[in-house]
C-alpha positions as CSV (number, residue, x, y, z in Angstrom):
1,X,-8.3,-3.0,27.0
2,X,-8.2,-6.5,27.5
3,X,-9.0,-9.1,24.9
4,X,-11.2,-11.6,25.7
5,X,-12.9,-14.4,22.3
6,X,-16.4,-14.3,21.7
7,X,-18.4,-17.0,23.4
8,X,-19.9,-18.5,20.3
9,X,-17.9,-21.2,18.9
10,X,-16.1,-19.5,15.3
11,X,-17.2,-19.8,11.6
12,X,-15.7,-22.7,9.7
13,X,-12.2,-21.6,8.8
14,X,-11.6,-20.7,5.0
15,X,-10.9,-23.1,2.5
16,X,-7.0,-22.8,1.8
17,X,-7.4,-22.4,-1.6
18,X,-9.4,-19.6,-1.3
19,X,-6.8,-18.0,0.8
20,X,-4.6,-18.4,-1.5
21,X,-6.2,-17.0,-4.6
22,X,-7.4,-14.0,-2.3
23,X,-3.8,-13.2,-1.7
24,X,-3.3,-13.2,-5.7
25,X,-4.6,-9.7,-6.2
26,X,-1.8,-8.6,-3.8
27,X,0.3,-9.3,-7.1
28,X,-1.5,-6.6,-8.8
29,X,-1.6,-3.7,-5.8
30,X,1.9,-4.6,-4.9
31,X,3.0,-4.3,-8.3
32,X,0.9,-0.6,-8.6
33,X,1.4,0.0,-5.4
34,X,5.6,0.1,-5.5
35,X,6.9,0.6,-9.0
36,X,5.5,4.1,-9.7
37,X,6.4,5.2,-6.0
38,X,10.0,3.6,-7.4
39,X,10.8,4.8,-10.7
40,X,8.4,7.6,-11.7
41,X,10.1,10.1,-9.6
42,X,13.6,9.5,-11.2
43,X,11.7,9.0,-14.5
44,X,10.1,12.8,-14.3
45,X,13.4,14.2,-12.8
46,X,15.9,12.1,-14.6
47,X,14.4,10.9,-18.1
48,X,12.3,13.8,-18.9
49,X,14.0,16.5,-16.9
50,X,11.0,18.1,-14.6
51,X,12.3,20.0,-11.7
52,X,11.8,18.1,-8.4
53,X,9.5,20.0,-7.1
54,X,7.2,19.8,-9.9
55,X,7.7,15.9,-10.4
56,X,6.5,15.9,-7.1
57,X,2.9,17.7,-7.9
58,X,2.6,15.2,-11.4
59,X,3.5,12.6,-9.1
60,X,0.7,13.3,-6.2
61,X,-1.9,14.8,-7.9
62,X,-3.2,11.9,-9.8
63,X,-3.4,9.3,-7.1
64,X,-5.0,12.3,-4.5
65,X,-8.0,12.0,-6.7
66,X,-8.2,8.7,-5.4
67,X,-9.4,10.3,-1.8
68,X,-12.1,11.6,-3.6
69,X,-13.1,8.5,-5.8
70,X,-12.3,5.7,-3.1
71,X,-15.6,5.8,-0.9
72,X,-17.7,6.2,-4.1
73,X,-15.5,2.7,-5.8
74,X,-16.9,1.3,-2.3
75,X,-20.7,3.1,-1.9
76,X,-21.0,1.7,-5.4
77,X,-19.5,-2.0,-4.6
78,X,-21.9,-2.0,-1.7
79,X,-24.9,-1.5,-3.9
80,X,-23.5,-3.8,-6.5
81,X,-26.0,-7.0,-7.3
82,X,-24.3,-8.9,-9.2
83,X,-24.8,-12.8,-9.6
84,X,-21.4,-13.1,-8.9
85,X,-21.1,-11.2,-5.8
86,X,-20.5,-7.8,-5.0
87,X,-16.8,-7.5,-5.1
88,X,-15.4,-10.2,-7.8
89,X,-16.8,-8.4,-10.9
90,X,-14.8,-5.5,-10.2
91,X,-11.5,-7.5,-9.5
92,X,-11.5,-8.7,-13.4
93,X,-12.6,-5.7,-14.8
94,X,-11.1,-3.1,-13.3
95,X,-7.8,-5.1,-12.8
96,X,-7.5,-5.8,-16.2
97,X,-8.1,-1.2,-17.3
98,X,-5.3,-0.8,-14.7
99,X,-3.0,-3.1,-16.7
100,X,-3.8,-1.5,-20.4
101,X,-3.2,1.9,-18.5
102,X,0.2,0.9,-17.1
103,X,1.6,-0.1,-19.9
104,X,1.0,3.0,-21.9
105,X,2.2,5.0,-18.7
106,X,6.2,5.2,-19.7
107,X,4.8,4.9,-23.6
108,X,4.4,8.8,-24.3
109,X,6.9,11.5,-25.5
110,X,10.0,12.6,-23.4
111,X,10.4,16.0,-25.3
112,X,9.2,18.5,-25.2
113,X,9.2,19.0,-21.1
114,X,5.2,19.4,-21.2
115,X,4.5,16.9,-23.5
116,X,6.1,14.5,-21.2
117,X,4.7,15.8,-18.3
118,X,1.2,16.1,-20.0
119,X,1.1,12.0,-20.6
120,X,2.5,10.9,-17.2
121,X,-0.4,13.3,-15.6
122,X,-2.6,11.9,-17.7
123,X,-1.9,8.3,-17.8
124,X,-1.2,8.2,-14.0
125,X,-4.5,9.3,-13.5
126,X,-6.0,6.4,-15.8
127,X,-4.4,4.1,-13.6
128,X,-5.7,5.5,-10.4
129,X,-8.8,5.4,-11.9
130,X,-8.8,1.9,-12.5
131,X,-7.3,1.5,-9.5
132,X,-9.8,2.5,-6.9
133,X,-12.2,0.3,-8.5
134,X,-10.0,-2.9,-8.1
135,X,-8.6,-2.0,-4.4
136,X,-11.7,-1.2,-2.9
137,X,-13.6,-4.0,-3.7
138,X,-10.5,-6.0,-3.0
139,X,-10.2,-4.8,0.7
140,X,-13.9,-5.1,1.6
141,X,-13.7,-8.7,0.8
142,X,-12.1,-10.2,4.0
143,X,-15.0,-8.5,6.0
144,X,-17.8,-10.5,4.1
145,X,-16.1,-13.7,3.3
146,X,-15.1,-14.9,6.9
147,X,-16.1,-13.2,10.3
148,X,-13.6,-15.2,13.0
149,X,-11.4,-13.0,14.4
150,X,-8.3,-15.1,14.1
151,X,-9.1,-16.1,10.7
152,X,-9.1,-13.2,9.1
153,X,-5.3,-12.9,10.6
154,X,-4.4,-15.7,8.5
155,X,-6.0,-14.7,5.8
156,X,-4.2,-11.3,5.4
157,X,-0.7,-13.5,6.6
158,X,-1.3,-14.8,2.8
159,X,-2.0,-11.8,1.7
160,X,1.0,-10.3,2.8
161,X,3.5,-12.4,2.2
162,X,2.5,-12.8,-1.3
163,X,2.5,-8.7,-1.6
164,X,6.0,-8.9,-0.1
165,X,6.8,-11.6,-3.1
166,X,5.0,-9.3,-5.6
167,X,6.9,-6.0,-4.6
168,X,10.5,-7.9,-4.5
169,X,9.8,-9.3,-8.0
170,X,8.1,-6.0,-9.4
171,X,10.2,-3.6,-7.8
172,X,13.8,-5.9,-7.5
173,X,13.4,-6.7,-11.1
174,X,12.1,-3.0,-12.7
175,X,15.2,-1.3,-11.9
176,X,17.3,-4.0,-13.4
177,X,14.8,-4.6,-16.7
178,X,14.8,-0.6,-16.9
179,X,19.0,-0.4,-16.8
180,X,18.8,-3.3,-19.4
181,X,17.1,-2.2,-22.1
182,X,18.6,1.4,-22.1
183,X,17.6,5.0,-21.7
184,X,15.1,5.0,-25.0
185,X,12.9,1.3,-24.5
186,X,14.3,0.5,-20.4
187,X,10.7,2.6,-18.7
188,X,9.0,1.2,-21.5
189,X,9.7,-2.2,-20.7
190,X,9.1,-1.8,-17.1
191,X,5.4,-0.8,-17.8
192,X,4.8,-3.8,-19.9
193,X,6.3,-6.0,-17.5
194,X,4.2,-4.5,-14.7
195,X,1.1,-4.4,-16.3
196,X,1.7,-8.0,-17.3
197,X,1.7,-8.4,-13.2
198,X,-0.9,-6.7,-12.8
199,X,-3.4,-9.1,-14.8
200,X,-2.0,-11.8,-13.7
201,X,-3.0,-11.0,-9.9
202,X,-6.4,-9.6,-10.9
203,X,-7.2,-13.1,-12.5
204,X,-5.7,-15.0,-9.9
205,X,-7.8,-12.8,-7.0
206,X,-11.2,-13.2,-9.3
207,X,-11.0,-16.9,-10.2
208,X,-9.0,-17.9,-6.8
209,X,-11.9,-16.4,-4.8
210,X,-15.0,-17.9,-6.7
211,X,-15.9,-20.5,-4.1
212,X,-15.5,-17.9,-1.3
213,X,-18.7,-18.1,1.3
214,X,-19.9,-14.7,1.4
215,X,-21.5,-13.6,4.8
216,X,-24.9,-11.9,3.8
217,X,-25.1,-8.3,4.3
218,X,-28.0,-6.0,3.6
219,X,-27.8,-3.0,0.8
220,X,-28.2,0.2,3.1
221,X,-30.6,2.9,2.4
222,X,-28.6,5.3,4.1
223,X,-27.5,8.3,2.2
224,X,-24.1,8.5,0.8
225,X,-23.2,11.4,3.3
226,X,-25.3,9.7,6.3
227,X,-22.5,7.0,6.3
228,X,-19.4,9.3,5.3
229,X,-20.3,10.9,8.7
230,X,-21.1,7.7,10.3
231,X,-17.7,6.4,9.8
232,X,-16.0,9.4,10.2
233,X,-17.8,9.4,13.5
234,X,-16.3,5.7,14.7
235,X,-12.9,6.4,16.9
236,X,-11.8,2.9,16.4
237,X,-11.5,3.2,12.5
238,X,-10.3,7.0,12.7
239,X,-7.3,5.8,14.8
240,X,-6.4,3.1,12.5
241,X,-6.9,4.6,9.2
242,X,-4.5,7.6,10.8
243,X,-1.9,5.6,12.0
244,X,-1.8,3.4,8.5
245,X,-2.4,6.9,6.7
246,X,0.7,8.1,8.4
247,X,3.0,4.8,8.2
248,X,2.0,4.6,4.6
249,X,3.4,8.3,3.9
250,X,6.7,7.4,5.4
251,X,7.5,4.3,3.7
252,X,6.3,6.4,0.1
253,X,9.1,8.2,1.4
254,X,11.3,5.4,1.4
255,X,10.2,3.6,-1.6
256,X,10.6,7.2,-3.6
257,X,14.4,7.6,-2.1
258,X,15.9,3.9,-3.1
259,X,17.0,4.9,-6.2
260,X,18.5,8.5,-5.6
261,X,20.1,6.8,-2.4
262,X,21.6,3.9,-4.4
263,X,23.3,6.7,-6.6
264,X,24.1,9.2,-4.5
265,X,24.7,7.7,-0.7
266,X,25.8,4.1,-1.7
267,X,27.2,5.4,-5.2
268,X,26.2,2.1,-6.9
269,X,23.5,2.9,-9.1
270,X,22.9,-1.0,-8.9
271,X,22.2,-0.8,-4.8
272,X,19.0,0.2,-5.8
273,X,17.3,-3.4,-6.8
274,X,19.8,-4.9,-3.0
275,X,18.0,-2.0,-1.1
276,X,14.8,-3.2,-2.5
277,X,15.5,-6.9,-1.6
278,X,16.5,-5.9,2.1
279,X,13.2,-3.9,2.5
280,X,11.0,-6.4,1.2
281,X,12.5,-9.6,1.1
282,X,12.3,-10.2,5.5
283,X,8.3,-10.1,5.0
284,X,8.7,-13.5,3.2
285,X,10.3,-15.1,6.5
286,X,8.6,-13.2,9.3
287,X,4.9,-12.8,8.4
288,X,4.1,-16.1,9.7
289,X,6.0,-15.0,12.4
290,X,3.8,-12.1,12.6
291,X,0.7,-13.7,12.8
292,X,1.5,-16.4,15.5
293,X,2.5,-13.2,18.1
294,X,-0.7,-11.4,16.8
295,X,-2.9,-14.8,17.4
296,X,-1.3,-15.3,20.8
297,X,-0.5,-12.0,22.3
298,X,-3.0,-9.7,20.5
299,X,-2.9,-7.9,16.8
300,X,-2.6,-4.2,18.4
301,X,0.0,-5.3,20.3
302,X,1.8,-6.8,17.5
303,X,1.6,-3.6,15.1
304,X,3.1,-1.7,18.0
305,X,6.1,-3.7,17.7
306,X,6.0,-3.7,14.1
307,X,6.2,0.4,14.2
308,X,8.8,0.9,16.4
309,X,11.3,-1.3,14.3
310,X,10.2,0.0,11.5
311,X,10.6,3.6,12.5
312,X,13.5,2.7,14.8
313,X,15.1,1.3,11.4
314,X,14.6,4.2,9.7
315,X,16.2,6.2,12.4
316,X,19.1,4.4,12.0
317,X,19.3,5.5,8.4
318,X,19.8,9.1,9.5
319,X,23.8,8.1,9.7
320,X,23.7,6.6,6.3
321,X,26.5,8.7,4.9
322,X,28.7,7.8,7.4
323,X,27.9,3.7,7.6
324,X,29.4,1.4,5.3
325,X,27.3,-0.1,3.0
326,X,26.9,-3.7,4.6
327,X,25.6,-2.0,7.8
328,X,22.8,0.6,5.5
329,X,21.2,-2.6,4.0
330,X,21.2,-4.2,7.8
331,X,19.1,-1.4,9.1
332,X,16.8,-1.5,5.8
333,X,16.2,-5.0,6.6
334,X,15.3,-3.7,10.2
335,X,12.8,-1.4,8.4
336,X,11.4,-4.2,5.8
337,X,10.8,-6.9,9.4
338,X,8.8,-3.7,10.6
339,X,7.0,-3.0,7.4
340,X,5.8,-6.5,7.3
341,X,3.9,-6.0,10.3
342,X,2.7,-2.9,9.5
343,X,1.0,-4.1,6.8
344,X,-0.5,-7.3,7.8
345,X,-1.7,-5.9,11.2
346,X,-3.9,-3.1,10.2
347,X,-5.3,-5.4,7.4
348,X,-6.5,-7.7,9.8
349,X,-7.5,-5.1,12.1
350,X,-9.6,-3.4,9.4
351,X,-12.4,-6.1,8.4
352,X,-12.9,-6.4,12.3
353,X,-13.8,-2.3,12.4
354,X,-15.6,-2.5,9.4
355,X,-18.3,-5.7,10.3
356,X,-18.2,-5.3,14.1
357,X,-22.3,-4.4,13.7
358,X,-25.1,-5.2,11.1
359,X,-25.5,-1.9,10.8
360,X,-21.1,-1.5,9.5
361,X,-21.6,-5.0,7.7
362,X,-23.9,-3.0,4.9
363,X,-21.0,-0.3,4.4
364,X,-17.9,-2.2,4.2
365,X,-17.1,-0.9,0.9
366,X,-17.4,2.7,2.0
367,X,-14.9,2.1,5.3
368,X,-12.4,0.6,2.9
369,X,-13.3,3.2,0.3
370,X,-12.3,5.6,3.2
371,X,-9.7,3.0,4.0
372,X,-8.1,3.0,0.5
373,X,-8.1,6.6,-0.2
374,X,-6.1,7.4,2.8
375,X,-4.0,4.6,1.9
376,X,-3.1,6.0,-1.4
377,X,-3.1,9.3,0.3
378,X,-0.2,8.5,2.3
379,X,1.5,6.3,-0.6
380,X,1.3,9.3,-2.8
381,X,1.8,11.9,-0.4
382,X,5.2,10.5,0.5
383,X,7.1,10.1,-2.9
384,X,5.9,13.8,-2.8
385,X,7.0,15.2,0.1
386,X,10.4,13.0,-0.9
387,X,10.5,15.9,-3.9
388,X,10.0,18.6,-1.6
389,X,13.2,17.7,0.2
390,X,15.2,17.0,-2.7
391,X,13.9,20.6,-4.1
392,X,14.7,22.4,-0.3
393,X,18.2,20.5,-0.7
394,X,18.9,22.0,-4.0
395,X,18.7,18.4,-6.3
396,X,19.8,19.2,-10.2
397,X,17.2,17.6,-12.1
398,X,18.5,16.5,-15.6
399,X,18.5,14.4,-18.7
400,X,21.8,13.5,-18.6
401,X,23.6,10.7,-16.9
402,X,26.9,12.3,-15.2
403,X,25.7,15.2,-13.0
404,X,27.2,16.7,-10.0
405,X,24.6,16.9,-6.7
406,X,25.5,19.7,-4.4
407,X,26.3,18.2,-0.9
408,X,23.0,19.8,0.6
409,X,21.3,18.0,-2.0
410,X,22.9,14.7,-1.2
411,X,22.0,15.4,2.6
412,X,18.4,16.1,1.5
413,X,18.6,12.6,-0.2
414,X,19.8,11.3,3.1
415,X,17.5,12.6,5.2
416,X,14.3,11.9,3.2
417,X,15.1,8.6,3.4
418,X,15.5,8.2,7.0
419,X,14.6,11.0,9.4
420,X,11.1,12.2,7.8
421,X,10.0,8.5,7.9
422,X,11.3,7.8,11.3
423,X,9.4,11.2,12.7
424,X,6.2,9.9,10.7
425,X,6.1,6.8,12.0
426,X,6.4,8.4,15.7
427,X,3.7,10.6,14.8
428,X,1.5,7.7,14.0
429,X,2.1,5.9,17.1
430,X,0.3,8.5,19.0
431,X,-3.0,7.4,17.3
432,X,-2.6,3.7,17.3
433,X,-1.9,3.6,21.0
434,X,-5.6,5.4,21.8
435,X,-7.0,2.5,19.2
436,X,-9.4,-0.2,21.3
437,X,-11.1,-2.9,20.3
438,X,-11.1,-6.3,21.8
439,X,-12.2,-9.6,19.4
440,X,-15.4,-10.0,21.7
441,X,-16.4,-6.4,19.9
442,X,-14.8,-7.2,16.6
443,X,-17.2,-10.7,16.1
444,X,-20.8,-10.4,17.9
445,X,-20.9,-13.3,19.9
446,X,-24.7,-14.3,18.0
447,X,-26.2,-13.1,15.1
448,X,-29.1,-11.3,16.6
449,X,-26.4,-9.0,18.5
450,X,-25.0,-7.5,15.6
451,X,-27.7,-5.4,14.7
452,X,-27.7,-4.4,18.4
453,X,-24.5,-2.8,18.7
């Protein structure tokens, strides 16, 4: 479909400073959002000895009942009537429960097995708790706090690159923190030092945001399962939220392989915090990038580049075993220029699904509710389905440091990191290129049309 801009002249752009402090909170869900999918795994397998398979489960299960708890974080955000807004109240609350939870996360026992297991669950599910309540929120904003279509591009190019920074620091620097302070305190550590993040970025996202104009919306009367059917009703958000769903799946898969790649592929147990940097580090020179070819070309049209390299990267990865090393971290930076765009596209694709009407402006908490929940879905789903390979591969799981991998297990490693990624990342392009909308549907051209639509 072609795009053509609304006819009405667009809403004053946002003040930079508010920008800014929006992009904050990506500190925090970039710090949540990568070191578990990182180091919890190999924690479960490695530290307290769980069989892969079962990792996999403690691993998932915690952040699925985020599907469940997501649209109510947003039906409830929606209703909120706050003084200070709908959404802020929860970035400072819940953001700060998320921290107190991560920190205890690598605090409990490592023996017996269960015990272990039993506090990880347990904890985990605290944080996702806590979590859904500072995402949601955090997503919805966009949609009420600017409605120009190109706007809300640059405001998610902050957003992005600061995630990018936030996940090179938190993920870069846990691996290293964790190797320094030694098998006993080195997980310990690494959930203080994240959880440290993690405030930090909820702060900076509620006071950064305070002077944010909020575009009115009205409270809906709607019932809750009215709008769950309402939204699962609208094609343009369906086709999004399953190509993200998907994309997010296949980079948990990535993000859950790093380390067992580092040690058993690169053998260099420190590759781990360089594969990081090559993932993640090219979204701090190319999201600006980004954004100019989605402002002048079109945003769909940039995420569809964005996918292909960053599933053609990933494709690449499939002769990992055979490439020398210099080569393995070129084709993860391949992967990490894609992933850039696949995160700031969708984004800033989202906010114009979720306020193209009046009637969508008074649920924008439940489609990023929805939104969110397949987002941590996919983020869970993949470390997950990582531990299923590893498990049909053979992997040893164990306490101690020297252990020999079968080679089908060291395949399994290899493959889980490149060709299930790669194959959901084709998948995904299969929804996003049936996805229309043009920016004259995204932003009503007058207010009066809105409720018209």
């Amino acid at each position: 479909m072609s795009a053509t801009r609304p006819s009405a002249p667009p809403s004053p752009g946002l003040d930079p400073a508010v920008r800014r402090g929006y992009g904050l909170g990506s500190v925090a869900t970039g710090a949540f959002g990568t070191v578990p999918g990182l180091l919890l795994l190999p924690y479960l397998t490695d530290r307290i000895g769980i069989p892969a398979g079962l990792a996999g489960v403690i691993v998932f299960a915690p952040k699925a009942w985020d599907v469940v708890l997501n649209p109510v974080a947003g039906r409830i955000s929606d209703r909120s009537e706050h003084p200070d807004g709908k959404r802020r109240p929860f970035l400072i609350r819940a953001g700060l429960a998320l921290a107190a939870c991560f920190a205890l996360l690598f605090l409990g026992p490592t023996s017996p097995e269960w015990a272990g297991a039993a506090w990880v669950a347990v904890a985990y599910l605290a944080c996702a708790t806590a979590y859904s309540f500072f995402q949601v929120p955090y997503v919805a904003m966009p949609a009420e706090i600017t409605d120009d279509y190109d706007e809300r591009t640059r405001l998610m190019t902050w957003r992005v690159a600061i995630l990018a920074f936030a996940i090179l620091v938190s993920g870069g620097l846990s691996p290293v923190i964790r190797d320094a302070f030694g098998q006993e305190w080195g997980y310990r550590a690494v959930g203080f030092f994240v959880a440290a993040l993690i405030a930090l970025g909820a702060w900076g996202a509620w006071h950064g945001t305070k002077r944010a104009r909020v575009v009115a919306s009205a409270v809906t009367s709607t019932s809750f399962a009215d709008q769950l059917r309402l939204v699962r009703s609208d094609r343009p958000f369906r086709l999004l939220l399953t190509t993200f769903v998907l994309q997010a799946l296949a980079t948990g898969a990535m993000l859950a392989g790093v380390d067992y790649v580092a040690r058993w592929v690169l053998r260099s147990p420190n590759a781990a915090s360089l594969l990081f940097v090559c993932f993640v580090a090219p979204a701090l020179v190319v999201t600006p990038l980004w954004q100019r070819y989605g402002t002048s070309r079109d945003k769909k049209r940039g995420y569809l580049l964005a996918s292909f390299l960053l599933g053609g990267g990933a494709l690449l990865l499939v002769l990992s075993r055979s490439m020398p090393a210099g080569l393995v971290y070129g084709c993860v930076a391949v992967v990490g220029v894609g992933y850039a765009g696949a995160q700031m596209f969708p984004m800033a694709m989202l906010p114009d699904v979720a306020s193209r009407t009046g009637d969508a402006q008074s649920r924008v908490g439940l489609y990023t509710g929805v939104w969110t929940a397949g987002e941590t879905l996919g983020l869970a789903l993949g470390p997950a389905v990582y531990a299923a390979v590893l498990a049909l591969g053979g992997y040893v799981s164990s306490t101690g440091s020297n252990l020999f991998q079968p080679e089908s297990a060291v395949t399994a490693i290899a493959l889980g990191f490149s060709l299930v990624p790669a194959v959901l990342v084709a998948v995904s392009l299969l929804a996003l290129r049936r996805y229309r909308l043009s920016p004259g549907e995204a932003t009503p051209s007058n207010p009066a049309e809105r409720g018209r639509r």
